[in-house]
MIMAR-267340 format. One line per field, with one value per residue: residue in one letter; chain; x, y, z of N, C-alpha, C in turn. Coordinates in Angstrom, 3 decimals. Layout:
<recs>
residuo = (a; ...)
cadena = (A; ...)
n_x = (X; ...)
n_y = (Y; ...)
n_z = (Z; ...)
ca_x = (X; ...)
ca_y = (Y; ...)
ca_z = (Z; ...)
c_x = (X; ...)
c_y = (Y; ...)
c_z = (Z; ...)
</recs>
This chain:
<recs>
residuo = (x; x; x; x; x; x; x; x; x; x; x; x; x; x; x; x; x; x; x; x; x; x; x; x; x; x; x; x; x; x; x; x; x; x; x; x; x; x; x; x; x; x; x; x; x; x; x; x; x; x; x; x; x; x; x; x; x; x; x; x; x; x; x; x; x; x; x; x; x; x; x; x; x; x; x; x; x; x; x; x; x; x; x; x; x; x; x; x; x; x; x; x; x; x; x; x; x; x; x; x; x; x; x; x; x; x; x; x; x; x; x; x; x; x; x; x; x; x; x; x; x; x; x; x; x; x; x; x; x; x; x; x; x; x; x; x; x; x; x; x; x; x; x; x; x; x; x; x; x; x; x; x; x; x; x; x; x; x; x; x; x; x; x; x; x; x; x; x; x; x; x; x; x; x; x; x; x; x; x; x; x; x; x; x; x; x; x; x; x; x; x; x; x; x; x; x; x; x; x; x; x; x; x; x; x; x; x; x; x; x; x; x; x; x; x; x; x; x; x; x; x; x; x; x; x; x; x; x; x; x; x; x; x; x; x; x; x; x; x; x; x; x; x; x; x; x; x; x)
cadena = (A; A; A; A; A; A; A; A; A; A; A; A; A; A; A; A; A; A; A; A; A; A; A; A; A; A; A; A; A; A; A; A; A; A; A; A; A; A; A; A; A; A; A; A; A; A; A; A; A; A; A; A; A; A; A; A; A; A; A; A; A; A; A; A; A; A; A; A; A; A; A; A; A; A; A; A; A; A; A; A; A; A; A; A; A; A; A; A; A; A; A; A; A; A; A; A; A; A; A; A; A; A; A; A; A; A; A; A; A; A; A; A; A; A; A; A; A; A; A; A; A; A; A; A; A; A; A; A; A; A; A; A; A; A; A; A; A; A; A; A; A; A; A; A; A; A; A; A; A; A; A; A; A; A; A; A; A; A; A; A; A; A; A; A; A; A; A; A; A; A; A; A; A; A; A; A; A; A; A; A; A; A; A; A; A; A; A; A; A; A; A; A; A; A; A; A; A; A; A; A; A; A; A; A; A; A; A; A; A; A; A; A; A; A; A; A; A; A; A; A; A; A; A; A; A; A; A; A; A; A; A; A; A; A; A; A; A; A; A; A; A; A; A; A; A; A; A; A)
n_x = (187.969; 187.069; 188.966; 190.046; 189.768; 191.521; 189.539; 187.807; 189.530; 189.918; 187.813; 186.767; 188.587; 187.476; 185.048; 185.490; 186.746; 184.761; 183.258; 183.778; 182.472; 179.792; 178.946; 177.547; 174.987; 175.755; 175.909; 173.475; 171.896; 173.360; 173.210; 173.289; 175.759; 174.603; 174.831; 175.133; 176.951; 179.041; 180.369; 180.899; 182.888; 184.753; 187.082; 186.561; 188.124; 189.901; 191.988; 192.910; 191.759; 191.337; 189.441; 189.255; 189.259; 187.170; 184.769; 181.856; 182.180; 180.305; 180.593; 182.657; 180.598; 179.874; 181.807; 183.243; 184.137; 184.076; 187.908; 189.206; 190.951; 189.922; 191.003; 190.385; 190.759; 191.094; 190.434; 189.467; 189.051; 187.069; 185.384; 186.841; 186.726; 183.556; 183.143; 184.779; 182.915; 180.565; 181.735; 183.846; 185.397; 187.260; 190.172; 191.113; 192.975; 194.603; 194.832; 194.755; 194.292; 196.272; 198.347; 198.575; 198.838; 200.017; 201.958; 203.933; 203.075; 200.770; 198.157; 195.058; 192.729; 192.066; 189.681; 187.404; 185.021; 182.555; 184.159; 186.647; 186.199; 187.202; 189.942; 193.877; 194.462; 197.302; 198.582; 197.526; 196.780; 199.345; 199.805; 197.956; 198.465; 201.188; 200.459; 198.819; 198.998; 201.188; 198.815; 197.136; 193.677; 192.004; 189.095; 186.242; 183.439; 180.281; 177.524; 174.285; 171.639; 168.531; 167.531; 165.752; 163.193; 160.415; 160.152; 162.614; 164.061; 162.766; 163.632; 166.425; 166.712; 166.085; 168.568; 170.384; 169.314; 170.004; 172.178; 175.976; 176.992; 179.425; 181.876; 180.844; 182.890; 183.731; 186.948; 188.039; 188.653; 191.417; 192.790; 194.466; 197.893; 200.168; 197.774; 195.349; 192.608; 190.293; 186.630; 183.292; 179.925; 176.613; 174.373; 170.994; 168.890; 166.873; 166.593; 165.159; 163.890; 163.380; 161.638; 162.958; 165.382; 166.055; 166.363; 168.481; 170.384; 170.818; 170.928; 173.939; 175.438; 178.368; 178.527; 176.086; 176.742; 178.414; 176.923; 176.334; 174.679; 171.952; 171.077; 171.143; 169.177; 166.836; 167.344; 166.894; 164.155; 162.721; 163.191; 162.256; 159.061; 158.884; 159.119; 157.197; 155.277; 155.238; 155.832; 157.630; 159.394; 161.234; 164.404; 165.194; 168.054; 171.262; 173.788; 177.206; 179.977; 183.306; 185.992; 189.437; 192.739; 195.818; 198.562; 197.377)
n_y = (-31.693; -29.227; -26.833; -23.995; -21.126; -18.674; -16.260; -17.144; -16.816; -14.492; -12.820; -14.236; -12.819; -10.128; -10.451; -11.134; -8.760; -6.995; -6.795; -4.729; -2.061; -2.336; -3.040; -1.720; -2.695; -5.173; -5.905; -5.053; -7.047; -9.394; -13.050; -13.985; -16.623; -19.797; -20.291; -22.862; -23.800; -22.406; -23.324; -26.139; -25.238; -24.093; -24.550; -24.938; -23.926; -22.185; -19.092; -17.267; -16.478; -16.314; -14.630; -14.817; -13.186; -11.212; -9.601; -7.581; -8.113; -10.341; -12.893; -12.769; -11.456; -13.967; -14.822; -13.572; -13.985; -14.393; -13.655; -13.963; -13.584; -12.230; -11.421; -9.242; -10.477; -8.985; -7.811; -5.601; -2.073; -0.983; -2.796; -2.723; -0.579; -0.165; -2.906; -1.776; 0.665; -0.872; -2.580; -1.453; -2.350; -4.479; -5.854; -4.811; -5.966; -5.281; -7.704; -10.950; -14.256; -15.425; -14.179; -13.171; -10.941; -11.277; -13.046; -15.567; -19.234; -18.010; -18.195; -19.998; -21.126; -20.650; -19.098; -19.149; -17.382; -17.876; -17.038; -18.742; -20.643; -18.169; -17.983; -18.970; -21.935; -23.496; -21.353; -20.250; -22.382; -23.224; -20.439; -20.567; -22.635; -22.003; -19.286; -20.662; -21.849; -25.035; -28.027; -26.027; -24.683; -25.227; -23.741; -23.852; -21.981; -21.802; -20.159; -21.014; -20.590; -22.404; -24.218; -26.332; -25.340; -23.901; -21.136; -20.433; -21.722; -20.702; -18.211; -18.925; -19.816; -17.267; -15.827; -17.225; -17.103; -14.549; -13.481; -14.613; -16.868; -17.474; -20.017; -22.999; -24.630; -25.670; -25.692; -27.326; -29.780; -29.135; -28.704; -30.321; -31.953; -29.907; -30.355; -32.135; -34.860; -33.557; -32.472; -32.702; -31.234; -29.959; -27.748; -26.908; -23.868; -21.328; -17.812; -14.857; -12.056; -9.275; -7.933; -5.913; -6.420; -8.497; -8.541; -6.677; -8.626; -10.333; -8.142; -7.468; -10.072; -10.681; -11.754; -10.042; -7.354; -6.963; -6.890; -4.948; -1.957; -1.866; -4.671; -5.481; -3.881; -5.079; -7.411; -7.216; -5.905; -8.234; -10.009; -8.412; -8.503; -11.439; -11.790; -10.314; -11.316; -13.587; -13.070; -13.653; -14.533; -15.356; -16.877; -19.379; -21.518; -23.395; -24.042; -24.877; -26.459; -27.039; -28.171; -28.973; -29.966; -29.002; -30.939; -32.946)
n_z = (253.513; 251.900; 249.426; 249.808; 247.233; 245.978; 245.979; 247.718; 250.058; 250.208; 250.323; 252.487; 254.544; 254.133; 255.106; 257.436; 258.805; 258.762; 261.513; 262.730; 261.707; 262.192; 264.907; 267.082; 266.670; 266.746; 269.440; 270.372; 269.407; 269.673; 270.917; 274.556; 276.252; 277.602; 281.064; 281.795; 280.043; 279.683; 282.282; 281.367; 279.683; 280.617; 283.651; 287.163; 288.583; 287.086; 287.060; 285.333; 282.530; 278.996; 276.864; 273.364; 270.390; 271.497; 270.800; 271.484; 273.638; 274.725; 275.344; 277.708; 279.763; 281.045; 281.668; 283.785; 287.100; 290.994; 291.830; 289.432; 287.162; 283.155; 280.442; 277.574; 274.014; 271.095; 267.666; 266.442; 266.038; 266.088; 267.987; 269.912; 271.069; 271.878; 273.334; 275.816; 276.481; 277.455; 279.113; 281.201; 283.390; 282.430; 280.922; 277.894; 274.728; 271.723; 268.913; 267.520; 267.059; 265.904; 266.731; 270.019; 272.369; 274.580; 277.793; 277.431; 279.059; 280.582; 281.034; 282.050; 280.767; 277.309; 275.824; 272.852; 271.221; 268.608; 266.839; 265.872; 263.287; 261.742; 261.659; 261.047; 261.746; 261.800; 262.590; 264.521; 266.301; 267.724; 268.891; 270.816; 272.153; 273.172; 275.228; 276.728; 279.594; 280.720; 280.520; 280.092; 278.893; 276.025; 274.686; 272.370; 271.250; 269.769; 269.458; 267.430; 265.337; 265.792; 263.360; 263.888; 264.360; 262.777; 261.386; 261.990; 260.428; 257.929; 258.165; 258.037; 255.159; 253.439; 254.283; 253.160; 250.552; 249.755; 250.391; 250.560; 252.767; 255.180; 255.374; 256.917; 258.249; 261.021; 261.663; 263.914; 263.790; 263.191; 265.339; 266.834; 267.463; 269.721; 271.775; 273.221; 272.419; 271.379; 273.059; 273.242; 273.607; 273.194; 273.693; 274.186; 274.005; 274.434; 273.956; 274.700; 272.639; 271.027; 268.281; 266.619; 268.201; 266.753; 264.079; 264.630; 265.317; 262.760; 261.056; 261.856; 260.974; 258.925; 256.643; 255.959; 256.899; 254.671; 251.800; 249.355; 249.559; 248.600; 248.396; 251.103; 252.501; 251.296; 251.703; 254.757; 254.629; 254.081; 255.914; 258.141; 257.132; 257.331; 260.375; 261.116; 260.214; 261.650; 264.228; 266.693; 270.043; 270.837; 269.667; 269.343; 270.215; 269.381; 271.230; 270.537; 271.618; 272.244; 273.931; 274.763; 276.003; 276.795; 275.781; 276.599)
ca_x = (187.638; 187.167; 190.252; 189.383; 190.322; 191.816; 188.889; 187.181; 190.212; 190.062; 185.810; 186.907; 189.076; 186.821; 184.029; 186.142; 187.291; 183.578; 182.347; 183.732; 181.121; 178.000; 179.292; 176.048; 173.806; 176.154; 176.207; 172.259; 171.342; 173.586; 172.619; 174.633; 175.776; 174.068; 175.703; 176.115; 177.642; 180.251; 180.397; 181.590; 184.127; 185.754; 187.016; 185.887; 189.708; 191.006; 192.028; 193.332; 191.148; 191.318; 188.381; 189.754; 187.957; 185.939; 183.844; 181.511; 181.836; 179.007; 180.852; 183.659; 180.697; 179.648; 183.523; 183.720; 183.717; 185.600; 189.298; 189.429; 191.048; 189.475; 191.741; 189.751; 191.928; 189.798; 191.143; 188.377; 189.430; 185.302; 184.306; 187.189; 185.572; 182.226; 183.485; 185.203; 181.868; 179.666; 182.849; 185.093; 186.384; 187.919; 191.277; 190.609; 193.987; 194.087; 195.231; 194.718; 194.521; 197.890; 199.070; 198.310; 199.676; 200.355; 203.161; 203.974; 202.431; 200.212; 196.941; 194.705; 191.760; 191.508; 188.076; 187.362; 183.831; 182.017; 185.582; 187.670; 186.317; 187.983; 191.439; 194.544; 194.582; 198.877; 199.679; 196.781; 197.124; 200.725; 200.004; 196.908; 199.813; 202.381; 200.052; 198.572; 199.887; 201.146; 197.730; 195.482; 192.681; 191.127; 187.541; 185.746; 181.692; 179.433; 175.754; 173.675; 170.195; 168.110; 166.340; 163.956; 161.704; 159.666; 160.417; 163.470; 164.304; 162.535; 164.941; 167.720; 166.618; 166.104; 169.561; 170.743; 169.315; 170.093; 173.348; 176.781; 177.251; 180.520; 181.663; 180.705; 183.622; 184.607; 188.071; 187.843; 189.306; 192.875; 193.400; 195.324; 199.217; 200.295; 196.306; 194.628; 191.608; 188.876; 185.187; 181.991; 178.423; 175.588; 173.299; 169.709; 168.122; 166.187; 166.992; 164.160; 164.377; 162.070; 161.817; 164.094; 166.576; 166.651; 167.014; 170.010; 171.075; 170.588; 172.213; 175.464; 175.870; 179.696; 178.040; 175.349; 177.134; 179.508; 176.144; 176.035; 173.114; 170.615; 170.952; 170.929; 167.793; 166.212; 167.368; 166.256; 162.986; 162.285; 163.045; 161.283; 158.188; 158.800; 158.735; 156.069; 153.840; 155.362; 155.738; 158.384; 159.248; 162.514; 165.348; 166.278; 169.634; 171.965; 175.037; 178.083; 181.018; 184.121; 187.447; 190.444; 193.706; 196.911; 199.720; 197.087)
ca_y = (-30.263; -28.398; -26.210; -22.570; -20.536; -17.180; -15.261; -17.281; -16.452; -12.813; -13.134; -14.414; -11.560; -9.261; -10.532; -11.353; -7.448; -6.240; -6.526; -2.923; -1.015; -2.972; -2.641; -1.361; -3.856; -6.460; -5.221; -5.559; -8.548; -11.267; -13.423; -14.119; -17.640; -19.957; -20.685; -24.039; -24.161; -21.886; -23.842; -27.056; -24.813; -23.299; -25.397; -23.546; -23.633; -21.029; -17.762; -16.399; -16.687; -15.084; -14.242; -14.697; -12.626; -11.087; -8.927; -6.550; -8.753; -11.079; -14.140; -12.428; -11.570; -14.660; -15.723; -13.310; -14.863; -13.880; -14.298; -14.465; -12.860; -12.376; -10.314; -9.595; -9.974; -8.496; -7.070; -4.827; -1.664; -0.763; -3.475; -3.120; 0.558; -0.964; -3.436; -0.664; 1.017; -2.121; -3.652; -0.842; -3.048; -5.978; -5.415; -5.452; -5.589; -5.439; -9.269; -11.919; -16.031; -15.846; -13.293; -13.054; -9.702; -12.249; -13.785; -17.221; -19.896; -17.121; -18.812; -21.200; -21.341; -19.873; -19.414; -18.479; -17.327; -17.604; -16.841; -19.655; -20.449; -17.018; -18.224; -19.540; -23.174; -23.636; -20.428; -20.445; -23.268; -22.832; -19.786; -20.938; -23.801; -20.859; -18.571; -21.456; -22.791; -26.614; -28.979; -25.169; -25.789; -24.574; -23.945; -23.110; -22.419; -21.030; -19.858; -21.251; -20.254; -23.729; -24.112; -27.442; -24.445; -23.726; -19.645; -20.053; -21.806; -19.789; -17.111; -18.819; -19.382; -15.853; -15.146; -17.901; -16.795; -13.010; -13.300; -15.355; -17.262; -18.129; -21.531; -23.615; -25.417; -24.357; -26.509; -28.302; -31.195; -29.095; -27.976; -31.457; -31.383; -30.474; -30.437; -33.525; -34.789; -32.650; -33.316; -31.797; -31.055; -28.783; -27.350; -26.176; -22.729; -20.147; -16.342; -13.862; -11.186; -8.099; -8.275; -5.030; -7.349; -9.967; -7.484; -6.050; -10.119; -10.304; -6.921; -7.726; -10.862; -10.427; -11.490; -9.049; -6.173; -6.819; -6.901; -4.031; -1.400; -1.882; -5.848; -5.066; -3.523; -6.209; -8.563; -6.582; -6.318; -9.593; -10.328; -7.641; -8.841; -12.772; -11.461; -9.339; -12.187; -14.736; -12.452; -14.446; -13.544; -15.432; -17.113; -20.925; -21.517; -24.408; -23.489; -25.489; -26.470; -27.821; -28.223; -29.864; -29.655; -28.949; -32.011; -34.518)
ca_z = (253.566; 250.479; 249.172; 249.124; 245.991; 246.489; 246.176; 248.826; 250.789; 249.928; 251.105; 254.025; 255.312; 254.154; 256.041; 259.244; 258.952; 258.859; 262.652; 263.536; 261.309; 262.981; 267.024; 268.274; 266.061; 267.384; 270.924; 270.371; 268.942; 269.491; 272.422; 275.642; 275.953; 278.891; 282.041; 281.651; 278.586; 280.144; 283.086; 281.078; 278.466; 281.782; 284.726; 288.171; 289.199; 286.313; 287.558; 284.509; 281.198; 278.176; 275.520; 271.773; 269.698; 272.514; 270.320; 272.560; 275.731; 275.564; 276.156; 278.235; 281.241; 281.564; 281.822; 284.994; 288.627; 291.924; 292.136; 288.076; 285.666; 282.401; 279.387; 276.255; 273.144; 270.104; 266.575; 265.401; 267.070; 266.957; 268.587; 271.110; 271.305; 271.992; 274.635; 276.313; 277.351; 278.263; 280.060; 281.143; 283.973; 281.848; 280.352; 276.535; 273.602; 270.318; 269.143; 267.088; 267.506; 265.430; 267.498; 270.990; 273.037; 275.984; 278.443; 277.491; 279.622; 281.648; 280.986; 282.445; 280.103; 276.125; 275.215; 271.817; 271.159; 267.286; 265.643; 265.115; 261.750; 260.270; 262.241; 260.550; 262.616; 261.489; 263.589; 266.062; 267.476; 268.562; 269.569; 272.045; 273.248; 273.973; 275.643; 278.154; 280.798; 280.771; 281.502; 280.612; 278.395; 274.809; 274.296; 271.563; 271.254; 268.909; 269.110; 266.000; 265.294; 266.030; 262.329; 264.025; 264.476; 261.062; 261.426; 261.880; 259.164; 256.710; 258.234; 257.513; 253.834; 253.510; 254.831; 252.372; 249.059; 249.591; 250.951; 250.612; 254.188; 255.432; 255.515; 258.136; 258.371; 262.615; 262.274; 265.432; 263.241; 262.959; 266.155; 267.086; 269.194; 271.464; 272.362; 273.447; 272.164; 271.698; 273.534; 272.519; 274.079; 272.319; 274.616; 273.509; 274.849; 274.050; 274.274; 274.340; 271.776; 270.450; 266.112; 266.527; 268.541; 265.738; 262.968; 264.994; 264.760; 261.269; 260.444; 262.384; 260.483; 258.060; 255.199; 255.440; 256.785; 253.029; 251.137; 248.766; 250.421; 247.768; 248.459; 252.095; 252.377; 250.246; 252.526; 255.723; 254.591; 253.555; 257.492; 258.948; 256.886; 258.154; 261.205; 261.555; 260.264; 262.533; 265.885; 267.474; 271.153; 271.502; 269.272; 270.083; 270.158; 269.624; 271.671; 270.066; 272.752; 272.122; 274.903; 274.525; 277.092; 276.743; 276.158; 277.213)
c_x = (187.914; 188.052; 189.528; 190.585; 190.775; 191.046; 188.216; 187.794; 190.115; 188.206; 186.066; 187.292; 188.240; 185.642; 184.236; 186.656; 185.873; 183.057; 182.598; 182.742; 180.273; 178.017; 178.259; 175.482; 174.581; 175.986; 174.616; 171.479; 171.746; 173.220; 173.915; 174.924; 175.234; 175.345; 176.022; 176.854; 179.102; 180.755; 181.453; 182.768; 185.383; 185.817; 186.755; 187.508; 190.311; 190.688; 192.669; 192.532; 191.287; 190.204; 188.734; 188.841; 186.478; 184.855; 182.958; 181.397; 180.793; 179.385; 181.630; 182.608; 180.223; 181.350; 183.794; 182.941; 184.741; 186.997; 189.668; 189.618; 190.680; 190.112; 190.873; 191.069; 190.811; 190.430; 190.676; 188.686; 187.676; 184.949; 185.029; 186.457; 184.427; 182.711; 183.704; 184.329; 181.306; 180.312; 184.171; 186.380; 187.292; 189.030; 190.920; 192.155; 192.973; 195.403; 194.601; 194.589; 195.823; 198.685; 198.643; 199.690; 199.901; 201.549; 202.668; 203.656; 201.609; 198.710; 196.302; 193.552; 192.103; 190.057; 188.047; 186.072; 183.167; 183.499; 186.779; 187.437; 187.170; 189.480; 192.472; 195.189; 196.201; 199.294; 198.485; 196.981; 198.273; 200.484; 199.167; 197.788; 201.015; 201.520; 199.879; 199.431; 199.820; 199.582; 196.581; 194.268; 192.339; 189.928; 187.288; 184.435; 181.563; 178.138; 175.022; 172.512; 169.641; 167.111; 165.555; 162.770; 161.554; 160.234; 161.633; 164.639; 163.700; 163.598; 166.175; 168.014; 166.248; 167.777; 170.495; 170.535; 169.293; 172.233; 174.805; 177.210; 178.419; 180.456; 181.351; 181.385; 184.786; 185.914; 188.571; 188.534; 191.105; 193.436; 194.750; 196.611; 199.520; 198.458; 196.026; 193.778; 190.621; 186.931; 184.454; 180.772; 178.208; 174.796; 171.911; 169.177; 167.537; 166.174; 165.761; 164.346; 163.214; 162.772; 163.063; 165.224; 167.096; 166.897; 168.344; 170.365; 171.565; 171.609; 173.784; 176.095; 177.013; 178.617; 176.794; 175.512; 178.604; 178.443; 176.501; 174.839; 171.774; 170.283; 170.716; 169.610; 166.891; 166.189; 166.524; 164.820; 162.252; 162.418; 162.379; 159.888; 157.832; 158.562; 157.698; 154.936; 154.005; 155.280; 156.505; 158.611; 160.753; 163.099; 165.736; 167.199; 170.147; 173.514; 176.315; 179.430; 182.095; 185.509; 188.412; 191.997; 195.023; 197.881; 199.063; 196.902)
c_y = (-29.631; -27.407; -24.729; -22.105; -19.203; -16.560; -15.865; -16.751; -15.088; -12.337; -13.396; -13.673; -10.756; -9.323; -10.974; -10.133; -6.337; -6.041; -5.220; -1.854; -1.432; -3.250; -2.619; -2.050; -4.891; -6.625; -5.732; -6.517; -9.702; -11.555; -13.390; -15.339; -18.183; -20.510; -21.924; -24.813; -23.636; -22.300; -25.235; -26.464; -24.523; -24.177; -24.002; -23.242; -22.195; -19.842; -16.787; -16.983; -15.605; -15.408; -14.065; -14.242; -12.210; -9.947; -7.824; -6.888; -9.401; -12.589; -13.766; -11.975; -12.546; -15.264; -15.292; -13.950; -14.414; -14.756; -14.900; -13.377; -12.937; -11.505; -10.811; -9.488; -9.807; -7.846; -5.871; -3.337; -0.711; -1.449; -3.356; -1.539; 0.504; -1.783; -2.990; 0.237; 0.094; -3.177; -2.904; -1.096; -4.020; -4.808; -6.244; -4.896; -6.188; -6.765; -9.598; -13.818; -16.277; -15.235; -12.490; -12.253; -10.552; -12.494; -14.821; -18.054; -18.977; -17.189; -19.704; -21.804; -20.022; -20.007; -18.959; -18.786; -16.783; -16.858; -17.557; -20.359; -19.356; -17.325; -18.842; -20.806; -23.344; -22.709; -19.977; -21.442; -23.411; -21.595; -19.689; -21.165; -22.720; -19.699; -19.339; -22.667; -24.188; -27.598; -27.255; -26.083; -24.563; -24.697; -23.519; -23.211; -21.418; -21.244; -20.320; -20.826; -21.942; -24.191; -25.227; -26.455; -23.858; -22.347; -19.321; -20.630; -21.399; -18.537; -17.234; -19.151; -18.206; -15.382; -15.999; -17.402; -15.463; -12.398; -14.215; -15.574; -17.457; -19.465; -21.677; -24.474; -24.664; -24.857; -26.767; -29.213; -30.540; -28.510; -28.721; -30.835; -29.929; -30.496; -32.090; -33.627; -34.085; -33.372; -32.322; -32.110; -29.717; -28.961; -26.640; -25.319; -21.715; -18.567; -15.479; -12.969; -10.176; -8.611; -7.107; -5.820; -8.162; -9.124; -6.933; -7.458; -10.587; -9.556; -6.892; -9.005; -10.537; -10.098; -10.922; -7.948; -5.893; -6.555; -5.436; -3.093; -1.488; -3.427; -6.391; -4.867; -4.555; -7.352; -8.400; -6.514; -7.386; -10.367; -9.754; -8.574; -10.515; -12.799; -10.629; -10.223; -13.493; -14.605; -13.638; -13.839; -13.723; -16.014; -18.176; -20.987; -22.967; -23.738; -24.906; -25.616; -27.739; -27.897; -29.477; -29.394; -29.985; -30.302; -32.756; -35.146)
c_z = (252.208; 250.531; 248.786; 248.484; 246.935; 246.483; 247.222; 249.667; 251.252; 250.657; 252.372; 254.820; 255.032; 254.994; 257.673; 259.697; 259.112; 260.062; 263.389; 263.191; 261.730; 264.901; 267.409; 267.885; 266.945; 268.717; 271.401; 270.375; 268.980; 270.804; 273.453; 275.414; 277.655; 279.556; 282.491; 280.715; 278.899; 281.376; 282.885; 280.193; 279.553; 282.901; 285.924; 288.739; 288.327; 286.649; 286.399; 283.064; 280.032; 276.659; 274.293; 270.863; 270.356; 271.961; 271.294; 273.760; 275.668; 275.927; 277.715; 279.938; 281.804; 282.321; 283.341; 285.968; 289.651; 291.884; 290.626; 287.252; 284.456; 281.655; 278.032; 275.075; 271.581; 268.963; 266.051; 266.202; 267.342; 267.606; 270.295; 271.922; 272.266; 273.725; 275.826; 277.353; 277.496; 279.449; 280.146; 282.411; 283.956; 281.020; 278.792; 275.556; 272.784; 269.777; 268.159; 267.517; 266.688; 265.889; 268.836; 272.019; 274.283; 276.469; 277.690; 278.981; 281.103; 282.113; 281.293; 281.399; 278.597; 275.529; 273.734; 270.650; 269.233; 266.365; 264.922; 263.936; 260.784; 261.022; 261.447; 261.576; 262.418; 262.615; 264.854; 267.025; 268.864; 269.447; 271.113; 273.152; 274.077; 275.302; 277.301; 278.802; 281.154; 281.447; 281.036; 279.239; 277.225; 274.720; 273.450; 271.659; 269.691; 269.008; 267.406; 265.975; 264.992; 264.672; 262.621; 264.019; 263.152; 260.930; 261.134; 260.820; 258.109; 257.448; 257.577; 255.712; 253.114; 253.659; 253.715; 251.248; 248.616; 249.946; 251.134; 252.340; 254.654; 255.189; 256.877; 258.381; 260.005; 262.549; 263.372; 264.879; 263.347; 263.990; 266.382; 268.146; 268.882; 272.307; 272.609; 272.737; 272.135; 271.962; 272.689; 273.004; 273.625; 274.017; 273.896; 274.355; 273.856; 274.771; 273.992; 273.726; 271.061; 268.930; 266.452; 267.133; 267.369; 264.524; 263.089; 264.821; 263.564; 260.641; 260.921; 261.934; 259.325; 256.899; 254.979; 255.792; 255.417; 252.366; 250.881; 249.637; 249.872; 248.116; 250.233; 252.795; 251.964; 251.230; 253.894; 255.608; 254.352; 255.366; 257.578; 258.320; 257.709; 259.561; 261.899; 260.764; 261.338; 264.146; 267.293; 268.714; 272.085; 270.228; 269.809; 269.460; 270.067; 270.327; 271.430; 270.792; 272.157; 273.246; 274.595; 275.340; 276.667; 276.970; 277.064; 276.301)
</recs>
């Protein structure tokens, strides 16, 4: 794994501190995740789950089911805003993956949806292990945009040569003990989406709600145009799944 410099470091918080100014774009445009992707991250037994980095709730309603608790834990205090009205029956704090407002062992399942790349793996992990309960379980996913389709990889070279990306490094490799082994199944789907949907997708991305506004724009239109010659009608997905269980 490549050694980030301090200013990557310093890039990184800044763009893991950006999803509170773009709430409603985000709220808009990102997809849900499918139900059997959340089917294999979550056993059907756990009655207490909790959403790490539950952003506006779009993993957190697939998570609900009767006789289940679901607590969002979210940092951004817009997005917990946001969450708030689209999901004002879920109990949502303000939290961290290095610092989880929790009981010790009160958890049966940690999910933790498109954020554990910006996490510090040394003091997350432990803190996952403290939170859940002996034998619970860690998940992690992430939504990708599917570039086998021609469109959507000219999108994402567009989004590439206008805009600095995160890494793509999810560290799944450092979760390790007290965890068990970690599994892994991708799932492939497709989400339906208006061009104004995928623009709100686009625009709620870190590293293009940091973009300067003149570089912004630039970028934005250079989508809109790809899209309005390509007239897409959905968004395939790779959905990215990882679980791994407590002190097995």
């Amino acid at each position: 794994m490549p050694v980030m410099t301090t200013a990557d470091k310093q890039e990184k918080s800044r763009q893991a501190g950006s999803f509170g100014a773009a709430a409603d774009a985000y709220e808009r445009g990102r997809p849900p995740y499918p139900p059997e992707a959340v089917d294999w991250l979550v056993p059907g037994h756990a009655r207490t789950v909790v959403d790490l980095g539950a952003g506006t709730g779009k993993l957190t309603r697939a998570l609900r089911a009767p006789g289940r608790e679901v607590i969002a834990v979210e940092p951004s205090a817009g997005m917990r805003e946001k969450f708030a009205q689209v999901l004002p029956d879920v109990r949502v704090v303000e939290g961290t993956a290095e610092s989880v407002p929790l009981a010790d062992d009160g958890a049966d399942t940690l999910v933790c949806a498109q954020a554990w790349h910006w996490v510090d793996p040394e003091r997350a992990v432990p803190e996952a292990a403290r939170v859940l309960r002996p034998g619970g379980r860690l998940s992690l996913v992430w939504n990708s945009r599917d570039t086998s389709a021609p469109w959507v990889a000219k999108l994402d070279r567009i989004l590439r040569d206008c805009a600095a990306a995160p890494t793509r490094d999810r560290q799944v490799d450092r979760v390790g003990a007290p965890f068990g082994p970690v599994e892994r199944r991708d799932f492939r789907w497709s989400h339906p989406m208006t061009t104004d949907e995928i623009m709100d997708m686009v625009a709620s991305r870190s590293y293009v709600i940091t973009l300067r506004p003149a570089a912004r724009e630039e970028l934005l239109a250079r989508v809109r145009a790809l899209l309005d010659a390509e007239r897409p009608a959905a968004m395939p997905y790779l959905t990215e799944c990882y679980r791994t269980q407590l002190g097995a």
